[in-house]
C-alpha positions in Angstrom: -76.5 -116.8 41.4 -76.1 -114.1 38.8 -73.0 -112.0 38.2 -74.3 -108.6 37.2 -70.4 -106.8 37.4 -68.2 -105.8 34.2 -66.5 -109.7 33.3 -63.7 -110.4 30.6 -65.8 -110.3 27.0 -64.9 -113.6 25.6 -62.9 -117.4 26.6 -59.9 -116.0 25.1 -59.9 -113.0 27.0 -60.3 -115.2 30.2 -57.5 -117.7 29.3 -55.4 -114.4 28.1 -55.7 -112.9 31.8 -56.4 -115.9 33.7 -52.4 -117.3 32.2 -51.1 -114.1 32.4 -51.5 -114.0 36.2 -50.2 -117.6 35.9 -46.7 -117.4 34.1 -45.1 -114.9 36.0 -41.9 -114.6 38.3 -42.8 -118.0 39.5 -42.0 -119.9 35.7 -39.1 -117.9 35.3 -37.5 -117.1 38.2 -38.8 -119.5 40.9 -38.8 -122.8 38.5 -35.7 -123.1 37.1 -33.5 -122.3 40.1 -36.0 -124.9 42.1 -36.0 -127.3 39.2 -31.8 -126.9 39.6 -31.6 -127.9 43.4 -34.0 -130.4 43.5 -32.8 -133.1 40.5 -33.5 -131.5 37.3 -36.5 -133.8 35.6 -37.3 -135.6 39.0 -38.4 -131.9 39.9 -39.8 -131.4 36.5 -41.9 -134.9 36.9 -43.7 -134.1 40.7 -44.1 -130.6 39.4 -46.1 -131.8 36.7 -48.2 -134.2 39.0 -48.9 -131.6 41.5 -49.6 -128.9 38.8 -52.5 -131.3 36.8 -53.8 -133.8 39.7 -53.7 -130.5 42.0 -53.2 -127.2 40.8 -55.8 -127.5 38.1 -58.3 -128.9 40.4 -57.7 -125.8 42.9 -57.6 -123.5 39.8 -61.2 -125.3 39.2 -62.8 -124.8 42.3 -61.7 -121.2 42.7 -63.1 -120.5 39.0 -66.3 -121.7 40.1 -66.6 -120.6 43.6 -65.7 -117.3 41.9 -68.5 -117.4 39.1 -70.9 -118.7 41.2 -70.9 -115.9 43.7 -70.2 -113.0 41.7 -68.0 -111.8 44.3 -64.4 -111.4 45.3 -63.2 -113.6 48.4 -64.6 -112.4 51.6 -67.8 -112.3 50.5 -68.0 -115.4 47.7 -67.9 -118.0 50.7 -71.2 -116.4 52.5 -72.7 -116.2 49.4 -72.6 -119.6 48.7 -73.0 -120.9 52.3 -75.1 -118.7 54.0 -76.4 -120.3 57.1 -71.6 -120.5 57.8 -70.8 -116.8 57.3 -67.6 -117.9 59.2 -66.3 -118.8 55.9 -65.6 -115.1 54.9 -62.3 -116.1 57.3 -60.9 -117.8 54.4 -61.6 -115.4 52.2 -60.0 -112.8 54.3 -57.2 -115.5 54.7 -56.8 -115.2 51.3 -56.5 -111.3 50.9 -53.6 -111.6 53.8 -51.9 -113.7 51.4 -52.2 -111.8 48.5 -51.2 -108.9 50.2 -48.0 -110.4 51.5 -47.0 -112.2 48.0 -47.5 -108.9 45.7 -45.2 -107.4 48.3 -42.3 -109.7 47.9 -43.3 -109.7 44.5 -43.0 -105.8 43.7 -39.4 -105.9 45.3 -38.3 -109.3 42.8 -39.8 -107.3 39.9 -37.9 -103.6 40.9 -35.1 -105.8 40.4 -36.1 -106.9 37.2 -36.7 -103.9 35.9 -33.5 -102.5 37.2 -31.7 -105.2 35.5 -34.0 -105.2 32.6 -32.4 -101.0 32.2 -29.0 -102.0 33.1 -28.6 -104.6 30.5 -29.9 -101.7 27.9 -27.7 -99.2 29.1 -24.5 -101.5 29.3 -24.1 -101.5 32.8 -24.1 -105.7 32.8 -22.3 -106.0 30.4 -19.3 -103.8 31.5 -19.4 -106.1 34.9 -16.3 -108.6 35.2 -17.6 -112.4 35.2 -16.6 -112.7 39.3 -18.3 -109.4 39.8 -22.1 -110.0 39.3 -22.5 -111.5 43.3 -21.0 -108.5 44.6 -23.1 -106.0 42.0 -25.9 -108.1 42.6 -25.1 -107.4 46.8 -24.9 -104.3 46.1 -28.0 -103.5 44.2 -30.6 -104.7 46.4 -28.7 -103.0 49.4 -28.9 -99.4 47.6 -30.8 -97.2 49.8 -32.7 -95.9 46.2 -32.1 -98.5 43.2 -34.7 -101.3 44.2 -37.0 -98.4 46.0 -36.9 -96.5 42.4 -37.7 -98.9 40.5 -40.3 -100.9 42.5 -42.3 -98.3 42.4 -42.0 -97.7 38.7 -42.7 -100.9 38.4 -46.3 -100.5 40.6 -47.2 -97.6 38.8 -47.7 -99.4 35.3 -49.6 -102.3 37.2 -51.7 -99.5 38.7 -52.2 -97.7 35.3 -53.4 -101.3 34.1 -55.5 -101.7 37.1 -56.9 -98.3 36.7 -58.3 -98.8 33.0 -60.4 -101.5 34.3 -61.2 -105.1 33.5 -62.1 -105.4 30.0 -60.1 -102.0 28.6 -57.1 -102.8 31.3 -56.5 -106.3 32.3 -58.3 -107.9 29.8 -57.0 -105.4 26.5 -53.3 -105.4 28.0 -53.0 -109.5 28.7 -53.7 -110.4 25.4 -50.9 -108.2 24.0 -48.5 -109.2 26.7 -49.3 -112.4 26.5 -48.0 -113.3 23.0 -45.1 -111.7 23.1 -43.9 -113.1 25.9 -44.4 -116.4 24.2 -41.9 -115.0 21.6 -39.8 -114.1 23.6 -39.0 -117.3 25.7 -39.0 -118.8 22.1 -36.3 -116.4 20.7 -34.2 -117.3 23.7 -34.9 -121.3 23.4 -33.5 -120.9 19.7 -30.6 -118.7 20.6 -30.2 -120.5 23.9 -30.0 -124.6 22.1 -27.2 -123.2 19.4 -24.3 -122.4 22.1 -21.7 -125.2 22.2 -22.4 -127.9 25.3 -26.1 -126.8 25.3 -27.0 -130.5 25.0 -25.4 -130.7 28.9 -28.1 -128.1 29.8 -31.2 -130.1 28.0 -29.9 -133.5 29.6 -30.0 -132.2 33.4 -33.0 -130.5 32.9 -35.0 -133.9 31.5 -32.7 -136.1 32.9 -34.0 -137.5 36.7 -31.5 -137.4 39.7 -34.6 -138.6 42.6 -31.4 -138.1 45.0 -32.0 -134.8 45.6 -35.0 -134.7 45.7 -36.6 -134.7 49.6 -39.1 -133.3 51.6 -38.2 -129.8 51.3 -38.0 -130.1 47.9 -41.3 -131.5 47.7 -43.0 -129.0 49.5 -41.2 -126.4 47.4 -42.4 -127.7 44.4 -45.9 -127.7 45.8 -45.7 -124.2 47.0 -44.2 -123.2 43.9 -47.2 -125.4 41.4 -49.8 -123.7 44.2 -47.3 -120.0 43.3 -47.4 -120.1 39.5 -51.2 -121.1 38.9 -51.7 -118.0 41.4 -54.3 -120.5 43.6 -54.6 -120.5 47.4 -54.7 -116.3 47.9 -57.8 -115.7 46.4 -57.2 -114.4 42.9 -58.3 -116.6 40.7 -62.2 -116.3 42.5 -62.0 -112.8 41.7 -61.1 -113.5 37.7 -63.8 -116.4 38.3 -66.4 -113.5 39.0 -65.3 -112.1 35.7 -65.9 -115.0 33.1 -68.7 -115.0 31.0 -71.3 -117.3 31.7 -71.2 -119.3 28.6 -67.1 -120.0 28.8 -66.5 -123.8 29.5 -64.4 -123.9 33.3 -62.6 -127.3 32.1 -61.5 -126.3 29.0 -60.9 -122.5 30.3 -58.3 -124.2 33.0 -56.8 -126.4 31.1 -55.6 -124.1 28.7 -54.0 -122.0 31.3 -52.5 -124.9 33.2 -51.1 -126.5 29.8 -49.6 -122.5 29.1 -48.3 -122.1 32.9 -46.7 -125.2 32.0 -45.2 -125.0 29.2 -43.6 -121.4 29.8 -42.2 -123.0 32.7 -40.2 -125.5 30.8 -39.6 -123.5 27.8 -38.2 -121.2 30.4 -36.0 -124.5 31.9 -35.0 -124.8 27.8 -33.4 -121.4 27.4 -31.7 -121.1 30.9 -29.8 -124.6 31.7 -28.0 -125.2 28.6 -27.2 -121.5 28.3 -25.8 -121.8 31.8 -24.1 -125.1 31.2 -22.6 -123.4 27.8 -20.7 -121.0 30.0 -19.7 -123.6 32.7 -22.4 -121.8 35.8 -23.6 -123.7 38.4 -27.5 -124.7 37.2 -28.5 -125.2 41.0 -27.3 -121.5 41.7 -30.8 -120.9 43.9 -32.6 -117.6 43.9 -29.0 -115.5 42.5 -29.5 -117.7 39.4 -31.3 -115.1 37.4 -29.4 -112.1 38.5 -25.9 -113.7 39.4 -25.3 -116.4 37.3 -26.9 -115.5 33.8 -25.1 -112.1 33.4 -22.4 -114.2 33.0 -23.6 -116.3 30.6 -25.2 -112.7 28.5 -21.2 -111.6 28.8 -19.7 -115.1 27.6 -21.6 -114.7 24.1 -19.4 -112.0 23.5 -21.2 -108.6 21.0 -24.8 -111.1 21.2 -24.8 -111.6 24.8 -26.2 -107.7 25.9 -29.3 -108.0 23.3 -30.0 -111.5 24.9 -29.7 -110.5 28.4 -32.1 -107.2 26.7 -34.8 -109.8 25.6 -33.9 -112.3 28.8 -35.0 -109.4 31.5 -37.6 -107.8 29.3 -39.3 -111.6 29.4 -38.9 -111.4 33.1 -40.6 -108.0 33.7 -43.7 -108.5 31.4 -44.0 -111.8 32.8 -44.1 -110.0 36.3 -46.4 -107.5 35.4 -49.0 -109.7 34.1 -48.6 -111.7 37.6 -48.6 -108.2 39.5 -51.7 -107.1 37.8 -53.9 -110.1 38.7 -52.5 -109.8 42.4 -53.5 -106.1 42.6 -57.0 -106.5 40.7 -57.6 -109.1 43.4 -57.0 -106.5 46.0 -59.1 -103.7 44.5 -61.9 -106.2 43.7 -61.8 -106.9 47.6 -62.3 -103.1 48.8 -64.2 -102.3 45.9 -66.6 -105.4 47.3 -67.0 -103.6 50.2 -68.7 -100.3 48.6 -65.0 -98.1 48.2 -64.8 -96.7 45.0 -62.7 -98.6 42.5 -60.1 -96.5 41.4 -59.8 -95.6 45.2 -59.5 -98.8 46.0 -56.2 -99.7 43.4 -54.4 -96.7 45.0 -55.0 -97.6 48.3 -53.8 -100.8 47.9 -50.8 -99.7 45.7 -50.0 -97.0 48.4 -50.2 -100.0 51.3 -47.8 -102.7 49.1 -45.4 -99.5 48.1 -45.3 -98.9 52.1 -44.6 -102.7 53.1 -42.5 -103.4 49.9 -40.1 -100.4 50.6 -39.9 -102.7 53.8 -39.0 -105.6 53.1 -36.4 -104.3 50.3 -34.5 -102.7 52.7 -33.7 -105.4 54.6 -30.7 -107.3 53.4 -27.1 -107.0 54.2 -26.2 -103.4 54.4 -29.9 -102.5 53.8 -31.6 -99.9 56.4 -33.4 -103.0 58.2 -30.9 -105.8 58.0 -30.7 -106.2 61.6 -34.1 -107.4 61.9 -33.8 -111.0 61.2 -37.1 -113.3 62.0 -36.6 -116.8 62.3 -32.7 -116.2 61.6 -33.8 -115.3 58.3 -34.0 -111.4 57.2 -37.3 -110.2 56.3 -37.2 -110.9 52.5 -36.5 -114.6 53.2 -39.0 -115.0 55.7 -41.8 -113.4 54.0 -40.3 -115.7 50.8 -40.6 -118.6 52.9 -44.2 -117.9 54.3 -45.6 -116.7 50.8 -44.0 -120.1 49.1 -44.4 -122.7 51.1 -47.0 -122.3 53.7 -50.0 -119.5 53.3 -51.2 -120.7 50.1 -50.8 -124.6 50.3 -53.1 -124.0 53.6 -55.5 -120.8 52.0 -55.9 -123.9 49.3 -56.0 -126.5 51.6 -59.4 -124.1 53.5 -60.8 -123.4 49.9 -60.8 -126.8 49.0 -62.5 -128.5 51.6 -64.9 -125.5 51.6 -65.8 -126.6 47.2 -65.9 -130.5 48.7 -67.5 -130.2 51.9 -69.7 -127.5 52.8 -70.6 -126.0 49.5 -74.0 -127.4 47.7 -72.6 -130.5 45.1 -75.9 -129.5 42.7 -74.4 -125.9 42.4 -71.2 -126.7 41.4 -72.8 -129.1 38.8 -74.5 -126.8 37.8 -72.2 -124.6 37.0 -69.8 -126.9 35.7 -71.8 -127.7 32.9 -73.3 -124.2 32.5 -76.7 -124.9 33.7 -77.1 -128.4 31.8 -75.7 -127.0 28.6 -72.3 -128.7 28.6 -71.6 -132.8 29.4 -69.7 -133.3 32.0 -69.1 -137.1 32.4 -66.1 -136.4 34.2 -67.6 -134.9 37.5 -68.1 -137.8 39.7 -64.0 -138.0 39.1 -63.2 -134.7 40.1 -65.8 -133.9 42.3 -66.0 -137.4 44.7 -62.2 -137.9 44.3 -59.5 -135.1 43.4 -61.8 -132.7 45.1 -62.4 -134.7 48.4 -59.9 -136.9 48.6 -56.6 -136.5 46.3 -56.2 -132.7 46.6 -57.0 -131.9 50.7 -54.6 -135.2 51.3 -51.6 -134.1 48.9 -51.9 -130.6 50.6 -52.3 -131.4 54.1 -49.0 -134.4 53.7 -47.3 -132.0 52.6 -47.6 -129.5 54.9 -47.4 -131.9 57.8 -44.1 -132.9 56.5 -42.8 -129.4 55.6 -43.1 -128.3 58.9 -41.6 -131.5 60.2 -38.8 -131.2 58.7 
């Protein structure tokens, strides 16, 4: 099925975007604080598991589903099942999902950027050592600071968005994406010569399987599912993009290998630094933005250009996330005949509306008192967006690649139309793809919401 729309112009490009949309919040934020409660290395050893055995497999199928159609979700399933046009239900599944996730996502990165201009102006850095929970508190309950800049924030993923794929997302990823390689390498150097960093590198490779449970399992799921952006859809639409003469198996294993590695590069730099100042490594989701401040402060006239470089990591790694999730949106409308550029500010105008939202609601915050679940609207839609709408969006697309869609069309496109050997199909198509992957997903949602 040919793909006659404007793609990424070469591998590189594809692995540059493709990885970019990868390493995000989710290898920096989400990992380390997961990899904290949930036993250090045991964490770090089903993560890897889930991330190769499934993550890459999903990553796979959505390239292909994505390059075989030429279209973004809704209408890639049809395409390549005609005679089920129900399928566009997972494809519209999957634009609910993104939807929700670059919602929560724009509020995490507001606060990144707002830390990100706080630690360059001084503001950390003046805070007393006991005072970053209550700043932190106090930040995200502003009526104006997270609003301000979450919507700063948006309007350089929209600028991106707006110069399209190849002069936008394609140009801007593979600037982006090398130096934010340097950076989480900067802070890995600086971060392995404080005194007691050895304690840091020990819990982080070192197993404790006692914490590790159910919860944690499905967390780690969500969160391999979260970081290789798979189960919402986006990766079809940047599988619509790559050229027809890229190879699918190398092109994801080179972004699983770099999702991966940022992730525990990022594990490098943050636990010993936090075991040098004596923190709590299993400090959950205030890791970031309570506990490391006061590890910036504890390394004294050094400390404010690191916590400069730390936050600046965090937000380019965001926006390279928040681009892929917005292109995925605009790829949808623009799918369905709106004009492209139309498209990316309608949808930016629509995530601006429900982010505003869901920032408002924590303690003190204009909608605090509504509190789904017991949980205030942040943490639910956390919750939703982590653990449960993209394990089952992949669960849907995966037994769609297995199942239902024609096993000579993936073939062939797996190995480009003959031109590539691909010994190792009857592997991942009879087994991971039909077998391994639906079963890991569907235990562990089955025990997620058991528990």
């Amino acid at each position: 099925m040919a793909n006659n729309k404007t793609g990424f112009t070469s591998s590189f490009g594809v692995i540059m975007a493709a990885a970019g949309s990868a390493v995000g919040l989710g290898n920096i934020w989400r990992f380390p604080y997961i990899c904290g409660q949930y036993g250090g290395a045991a964490c770090l050893f089903v993560y890897l598991l889930f991330v190769f055995l499934i993550g890459m497999v999903l990553l796979m199928t959505e390239f292909v589903i994505g390059r075989r159609s030429g279209f973004s979700p809704e209408k890639a399933f049809p395409a390549l099942c005609p005679k089920r046009p129900a399928w566009k239900l997972v494809g519209l599944y999957g634009m609910f999902t993104c939807f929700l996730i670059l919602s929560i996502y724009l509020v995490i990165s507001g606060w990144t950027l707002g830390y990100f201009w706080e630690s360059v102006t001084g503001t950390l850095s003046s805070i007393a050592n006991d005072g970053f929970a209550d700043h932190f508190e106090a930040f995200v309950a502003s009526p104006w600071k997270p609003v301000v800049f979450l919507v700063v924030f948006l309007a350089f993923t929209l600028l991106v968005i707006l110069g399209g794929v190849q002069k936008g997302i394609e140009k801007v990823s593979k600037l982006l994406m090398p130096i934010l390689l340097v950076l989480v390498l900067l802070l890995c150097v600086r971060s392995l010569t404080l005194p007691g960093a050895s304690k840091g590198l020990d819990y982080l490779f070192h197993p404790n399987f006692a914490l590790l449970n159910w919860e944690g399992i499905l967390a780690i799921l969500g969160q391999a599912l979260f970081s290789l952006s798979v189960g919402m859809g986006a990766m079809i639409v940047y599988g619509s993009y790559i050229p027809r003469d890229s190879n699918i198996l190398k092109t994801a294993t080179w972004i699983t290998v770099c999702d991966v590695s940022i992730a525990v590069l990022a594990g490098i730099a943050i636990f010993p630094a936090v075991f040098a100042a004596g923190q709590d490594p299993a400090g959950g989701p205030g890791l970031v933005y309570q506990v490391l401040p006061v590890v910036f402060n504890s390394m004294g006239t050094v400390g404010q250009i690191f916590a400069i470089l730390f936050f600046l990591l965090l937000s380019l790694a965001a926006l390279t996330s928040a681009i892929s999730l917005l292109e995925t949106l605009t790829a949808w409308l623009a799918d369905r005949g709106m004009k492209r550029n139309v498209a990316a500010v309608l949808v930016s105008v629509a995530e601006a509306a429900l982010g505003v939202f869901v920032a408002y609601s924590f303690n003190g915050g204009l909608l605090s008192h509504i509190t789904p679940g017991g949980m205030n609207l942040f943490d639910w839609v956390d919750k939703l967006t982590g653990a449960y709408l993209p394990p089952i969006g992949a669960l849907l697309t995966v037994i769609f690649f297995g199942w239902v869609m024609k096993k000579e069309d993936i073939y062939d496109e797996l190995s480009n139309h003959g031109v590539l050997k691909v010994s190792w199909f009857k592997v991942f198509y009879h087994i991971l793809v039909r077998f391994v992957a639906p079963a890991a997903l569907l235990v562990s949602l089955v025990a997620g919401i058991l528990t």
